[in-house]
VMD Tcl script that builds the backbone (N, CA, C; Angstrom):
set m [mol new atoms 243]
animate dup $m
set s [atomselect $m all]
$s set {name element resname resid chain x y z} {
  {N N UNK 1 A 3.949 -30.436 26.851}
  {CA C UNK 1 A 3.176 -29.246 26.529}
  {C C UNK 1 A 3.008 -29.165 25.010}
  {N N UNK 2 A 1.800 -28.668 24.689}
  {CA C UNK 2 A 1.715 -28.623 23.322}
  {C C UNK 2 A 1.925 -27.480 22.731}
  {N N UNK 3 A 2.558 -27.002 22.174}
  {CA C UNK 3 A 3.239 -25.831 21.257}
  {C C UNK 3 A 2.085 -25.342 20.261}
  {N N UNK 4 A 1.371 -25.806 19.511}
  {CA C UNK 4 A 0.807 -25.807 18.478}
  {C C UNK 4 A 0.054 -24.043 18.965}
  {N N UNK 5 A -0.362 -24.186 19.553}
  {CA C UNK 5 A -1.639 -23.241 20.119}
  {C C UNK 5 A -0.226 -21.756 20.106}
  {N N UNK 6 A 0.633 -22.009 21.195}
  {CA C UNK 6 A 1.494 -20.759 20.768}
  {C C UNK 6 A 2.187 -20.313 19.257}
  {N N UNK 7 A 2.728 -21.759 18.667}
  {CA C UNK 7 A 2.790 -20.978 16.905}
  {C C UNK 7 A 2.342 -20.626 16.484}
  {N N UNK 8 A 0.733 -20.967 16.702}
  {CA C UNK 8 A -0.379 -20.180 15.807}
  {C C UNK 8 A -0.589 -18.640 16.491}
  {N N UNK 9 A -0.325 -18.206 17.861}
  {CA C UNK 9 A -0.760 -17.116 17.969}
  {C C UNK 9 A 0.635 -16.408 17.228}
  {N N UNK 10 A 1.914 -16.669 17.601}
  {CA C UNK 10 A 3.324 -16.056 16.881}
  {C C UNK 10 A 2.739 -15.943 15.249}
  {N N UNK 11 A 2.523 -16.697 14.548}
  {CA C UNK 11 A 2.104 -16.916 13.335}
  {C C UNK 11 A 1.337 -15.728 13.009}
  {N N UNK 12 A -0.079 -15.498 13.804}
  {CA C UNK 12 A -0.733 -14.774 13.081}
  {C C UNK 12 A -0.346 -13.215 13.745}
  {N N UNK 13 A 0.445 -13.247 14.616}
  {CA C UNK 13 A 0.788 -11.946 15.478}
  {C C UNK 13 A 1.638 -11.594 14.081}
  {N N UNK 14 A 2.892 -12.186 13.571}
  {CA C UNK 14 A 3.599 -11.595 12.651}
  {C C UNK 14 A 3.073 -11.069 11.193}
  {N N UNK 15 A 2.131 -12.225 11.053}
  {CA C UNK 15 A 1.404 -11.827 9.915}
  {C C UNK 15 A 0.716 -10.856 9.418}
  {N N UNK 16 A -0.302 -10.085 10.895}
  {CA C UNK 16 A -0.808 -9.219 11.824}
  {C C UNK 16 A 0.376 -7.948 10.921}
  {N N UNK 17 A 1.141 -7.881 12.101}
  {CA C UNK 17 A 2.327 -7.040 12.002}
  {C C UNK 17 A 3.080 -6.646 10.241}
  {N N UNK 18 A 2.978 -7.726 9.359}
  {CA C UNK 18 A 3.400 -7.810 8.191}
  {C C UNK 18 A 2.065 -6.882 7.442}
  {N N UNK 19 A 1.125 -7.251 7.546}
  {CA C UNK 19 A -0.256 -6.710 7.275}
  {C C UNK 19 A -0.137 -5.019 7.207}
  {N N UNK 20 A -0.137 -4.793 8.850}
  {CA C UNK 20 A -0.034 -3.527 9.072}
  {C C UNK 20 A 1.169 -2.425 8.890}
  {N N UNK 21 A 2.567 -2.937 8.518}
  {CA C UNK 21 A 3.817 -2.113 8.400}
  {C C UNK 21 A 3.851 -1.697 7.030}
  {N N UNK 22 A 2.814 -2.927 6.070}
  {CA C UNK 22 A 2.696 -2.804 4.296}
  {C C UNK 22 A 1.581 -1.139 4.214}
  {N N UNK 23 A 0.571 -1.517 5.316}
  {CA C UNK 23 A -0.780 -0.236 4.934}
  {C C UNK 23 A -0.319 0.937 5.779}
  {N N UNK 24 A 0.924 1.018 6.475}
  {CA C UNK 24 A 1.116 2.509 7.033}
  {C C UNK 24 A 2.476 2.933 6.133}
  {N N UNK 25 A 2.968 1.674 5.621}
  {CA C UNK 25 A 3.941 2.372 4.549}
  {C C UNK 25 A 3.465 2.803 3.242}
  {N N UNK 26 A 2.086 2.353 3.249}
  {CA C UNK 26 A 1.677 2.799 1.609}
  {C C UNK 26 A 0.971 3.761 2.124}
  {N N UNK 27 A 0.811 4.604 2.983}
  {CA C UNK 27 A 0.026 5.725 3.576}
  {C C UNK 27 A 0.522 6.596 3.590}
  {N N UNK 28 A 1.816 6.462 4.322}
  {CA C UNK 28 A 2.937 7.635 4.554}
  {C C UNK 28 A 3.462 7.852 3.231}
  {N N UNK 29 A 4.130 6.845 2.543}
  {CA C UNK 29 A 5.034 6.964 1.099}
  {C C UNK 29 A 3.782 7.897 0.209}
  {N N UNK 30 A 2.817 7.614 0.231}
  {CA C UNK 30 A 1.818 8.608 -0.421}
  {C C UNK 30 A 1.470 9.808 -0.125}
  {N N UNK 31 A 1.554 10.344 1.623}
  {CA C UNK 31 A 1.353 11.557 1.978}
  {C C UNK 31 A 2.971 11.834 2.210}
  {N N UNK 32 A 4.007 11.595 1.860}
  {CA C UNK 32 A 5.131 12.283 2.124}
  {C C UNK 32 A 5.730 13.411 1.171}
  {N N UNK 33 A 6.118 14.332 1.749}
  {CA C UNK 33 A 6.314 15.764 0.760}
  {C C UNK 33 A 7.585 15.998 0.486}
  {N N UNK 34 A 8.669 14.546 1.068}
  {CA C UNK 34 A 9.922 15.052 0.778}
  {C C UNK 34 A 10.403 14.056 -1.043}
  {N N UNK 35 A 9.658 13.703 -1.505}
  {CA C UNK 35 A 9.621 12.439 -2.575}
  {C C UNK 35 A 9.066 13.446 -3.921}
  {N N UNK 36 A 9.592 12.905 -4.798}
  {CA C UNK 36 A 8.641 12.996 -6.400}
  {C C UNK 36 A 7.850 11.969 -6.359}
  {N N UNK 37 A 7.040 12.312 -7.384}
  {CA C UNK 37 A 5.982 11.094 -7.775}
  {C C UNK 37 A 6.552 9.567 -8.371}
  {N N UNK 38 A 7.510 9.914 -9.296}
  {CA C UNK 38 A 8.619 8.847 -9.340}
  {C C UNK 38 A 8.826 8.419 -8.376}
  {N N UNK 39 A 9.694 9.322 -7.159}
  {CA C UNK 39 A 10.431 7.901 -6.381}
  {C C UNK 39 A 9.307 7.674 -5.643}
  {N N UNK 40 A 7.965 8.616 -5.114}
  {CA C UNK 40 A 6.558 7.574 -4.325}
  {C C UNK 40 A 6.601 6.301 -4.860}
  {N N UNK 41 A 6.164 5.923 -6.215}
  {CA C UNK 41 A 6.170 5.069 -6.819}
  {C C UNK 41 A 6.931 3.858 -6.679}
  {N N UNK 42 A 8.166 4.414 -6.676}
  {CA C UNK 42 A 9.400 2.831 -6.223}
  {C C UNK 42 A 9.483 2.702 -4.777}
  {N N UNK 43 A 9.013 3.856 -4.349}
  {CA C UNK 43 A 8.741 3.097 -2.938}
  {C C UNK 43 A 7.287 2.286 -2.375}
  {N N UNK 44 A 6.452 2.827 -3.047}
  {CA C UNK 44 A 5.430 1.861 -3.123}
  {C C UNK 44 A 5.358 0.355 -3.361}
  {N N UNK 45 A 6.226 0.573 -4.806}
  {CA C UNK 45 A 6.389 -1.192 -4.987}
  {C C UNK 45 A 7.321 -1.872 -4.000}
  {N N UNK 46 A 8.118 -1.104 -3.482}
  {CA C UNK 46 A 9.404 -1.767 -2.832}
  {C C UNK 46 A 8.150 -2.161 -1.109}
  {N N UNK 47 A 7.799 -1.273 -0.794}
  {CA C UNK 47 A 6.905 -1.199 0.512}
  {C C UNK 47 A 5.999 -2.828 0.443}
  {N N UNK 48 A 5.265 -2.582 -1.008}
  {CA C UNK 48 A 4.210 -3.604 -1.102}
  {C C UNK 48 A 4.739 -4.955 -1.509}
  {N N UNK 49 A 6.177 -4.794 -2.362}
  {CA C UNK 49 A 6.735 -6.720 -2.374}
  {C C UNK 49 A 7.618 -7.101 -1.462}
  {N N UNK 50 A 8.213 -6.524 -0.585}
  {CA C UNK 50 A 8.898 -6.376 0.514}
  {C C UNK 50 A 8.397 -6.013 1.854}
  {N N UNK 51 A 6.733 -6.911 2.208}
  {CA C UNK 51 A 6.457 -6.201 3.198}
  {C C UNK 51 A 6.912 -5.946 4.928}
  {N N UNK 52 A 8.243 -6.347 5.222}
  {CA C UNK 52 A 8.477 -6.707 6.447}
  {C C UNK 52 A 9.939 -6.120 5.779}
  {N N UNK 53 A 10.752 -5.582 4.668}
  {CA C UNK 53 A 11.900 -5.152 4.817}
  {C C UNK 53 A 11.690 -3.799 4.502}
  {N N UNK 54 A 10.514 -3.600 3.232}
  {CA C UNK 54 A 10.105 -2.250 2.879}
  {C C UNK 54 A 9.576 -1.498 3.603}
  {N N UNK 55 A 8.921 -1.722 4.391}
  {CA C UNK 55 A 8.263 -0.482 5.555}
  {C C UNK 55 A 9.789 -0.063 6.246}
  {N N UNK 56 A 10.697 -0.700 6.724}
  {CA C UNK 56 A 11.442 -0.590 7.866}
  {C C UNK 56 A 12.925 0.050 7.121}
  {N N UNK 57 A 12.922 -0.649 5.612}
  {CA C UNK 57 A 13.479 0.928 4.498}
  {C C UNK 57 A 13.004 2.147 4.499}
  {N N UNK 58 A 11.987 1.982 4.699}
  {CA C UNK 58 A 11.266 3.491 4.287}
  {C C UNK 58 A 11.304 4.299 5.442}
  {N N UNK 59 A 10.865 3.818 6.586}
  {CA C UNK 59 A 11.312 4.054 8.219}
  {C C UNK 59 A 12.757 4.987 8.224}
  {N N UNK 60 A 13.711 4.218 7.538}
  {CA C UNK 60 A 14.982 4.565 7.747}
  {C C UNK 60 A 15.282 5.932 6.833}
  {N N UNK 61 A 15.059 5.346 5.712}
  {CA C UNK 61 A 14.987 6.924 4.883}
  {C C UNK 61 A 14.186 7.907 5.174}
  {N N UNK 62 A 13.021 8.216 5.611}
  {CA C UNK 62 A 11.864 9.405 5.812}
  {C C UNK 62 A 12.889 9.791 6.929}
  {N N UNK 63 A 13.477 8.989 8.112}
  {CA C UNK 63 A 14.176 9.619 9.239}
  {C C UNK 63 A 15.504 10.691 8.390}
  {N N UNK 64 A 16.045 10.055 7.914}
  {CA C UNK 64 A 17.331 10.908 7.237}
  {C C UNK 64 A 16.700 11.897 6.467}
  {N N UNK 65 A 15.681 11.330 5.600}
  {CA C UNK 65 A 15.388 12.198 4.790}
  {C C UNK 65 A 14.346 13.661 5.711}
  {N N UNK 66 A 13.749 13.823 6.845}
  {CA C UNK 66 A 13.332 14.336 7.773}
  {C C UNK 66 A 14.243 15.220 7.975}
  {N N UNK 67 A 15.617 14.340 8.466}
  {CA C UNK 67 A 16.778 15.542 9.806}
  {C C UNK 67 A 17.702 15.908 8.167}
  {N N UNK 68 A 17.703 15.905 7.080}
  {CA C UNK 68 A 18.673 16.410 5.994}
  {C C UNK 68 A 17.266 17.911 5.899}
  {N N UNK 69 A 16.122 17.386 5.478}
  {CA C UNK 69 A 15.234 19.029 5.412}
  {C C UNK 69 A 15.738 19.697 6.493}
  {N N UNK 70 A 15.588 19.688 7.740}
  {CA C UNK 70 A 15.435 20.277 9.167}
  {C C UNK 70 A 16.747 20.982 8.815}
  {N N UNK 71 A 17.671 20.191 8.484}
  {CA C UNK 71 A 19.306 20.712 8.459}
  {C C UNK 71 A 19.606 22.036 7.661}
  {N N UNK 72 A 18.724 21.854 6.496}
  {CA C UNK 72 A 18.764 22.897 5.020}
  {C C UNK 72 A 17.973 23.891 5.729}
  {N N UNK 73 A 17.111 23.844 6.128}
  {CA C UNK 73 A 16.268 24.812 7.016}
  {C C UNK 73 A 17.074 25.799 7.842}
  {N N UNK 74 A 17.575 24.866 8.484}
  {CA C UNK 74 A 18.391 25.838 9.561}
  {C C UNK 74 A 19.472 26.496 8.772}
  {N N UNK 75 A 20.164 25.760 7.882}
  {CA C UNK 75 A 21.135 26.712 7.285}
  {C C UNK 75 A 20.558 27.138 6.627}
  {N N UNK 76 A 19.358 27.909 6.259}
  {CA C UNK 76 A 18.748 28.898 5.027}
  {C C UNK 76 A 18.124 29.947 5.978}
  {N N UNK 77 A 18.093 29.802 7.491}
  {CA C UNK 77 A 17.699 30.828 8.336}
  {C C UNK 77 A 18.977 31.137 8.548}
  {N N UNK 78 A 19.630 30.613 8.772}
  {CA C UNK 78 A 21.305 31.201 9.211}
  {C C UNK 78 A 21.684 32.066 7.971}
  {N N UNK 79 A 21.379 31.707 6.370}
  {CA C UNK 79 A 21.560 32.787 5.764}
  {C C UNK 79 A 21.103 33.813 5.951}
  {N N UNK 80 A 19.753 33.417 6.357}
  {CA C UNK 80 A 19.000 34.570 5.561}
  {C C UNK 80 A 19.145 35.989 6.606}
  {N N UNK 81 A 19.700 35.301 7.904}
  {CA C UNK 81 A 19.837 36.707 8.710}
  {C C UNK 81 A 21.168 37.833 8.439}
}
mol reanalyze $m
mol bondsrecalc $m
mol representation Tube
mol addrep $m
């Protein structure tokens, strides 16, 4: 059997995938409201020279950084009553 034909689809599927995790991380890191303009910035570069470790950093932090707001939230309604 000849292989060739399946590396090339793996090949361009990842590449594909590398493509697209770089342009939804430079999308989000730009519309995200929990960041300064500074750290947008280092996450931008980190997103765009790192494209297959930086999206899936940024993934990880927006999540923490998500449930740490939600958290302050709730304890600032718990004050405030």
């Amino acid at each position: 059997m000849d292989w060739k034909p399946v590396v090339d689809v793996v090949v361009t599927a990842v590449f594909l995938l590398g493509i697209g995790l770089a342009l939804w991380g430079l999308l989000t890191v730009h519309r995200s409201p929990y960041f300064s303009e500074v750290q947008k910035l280092k996450w931008l570069l980190l997103v765009l020279f790192l494209p297959y470790l930086g999206p899936l950093l940024w993934i990880l932090r927006v999540r923490t950084e998500r449930a740490e707001a939600a958290h302050r939230e709730l304890e600032a309604a718990k004050r405030a009553k």
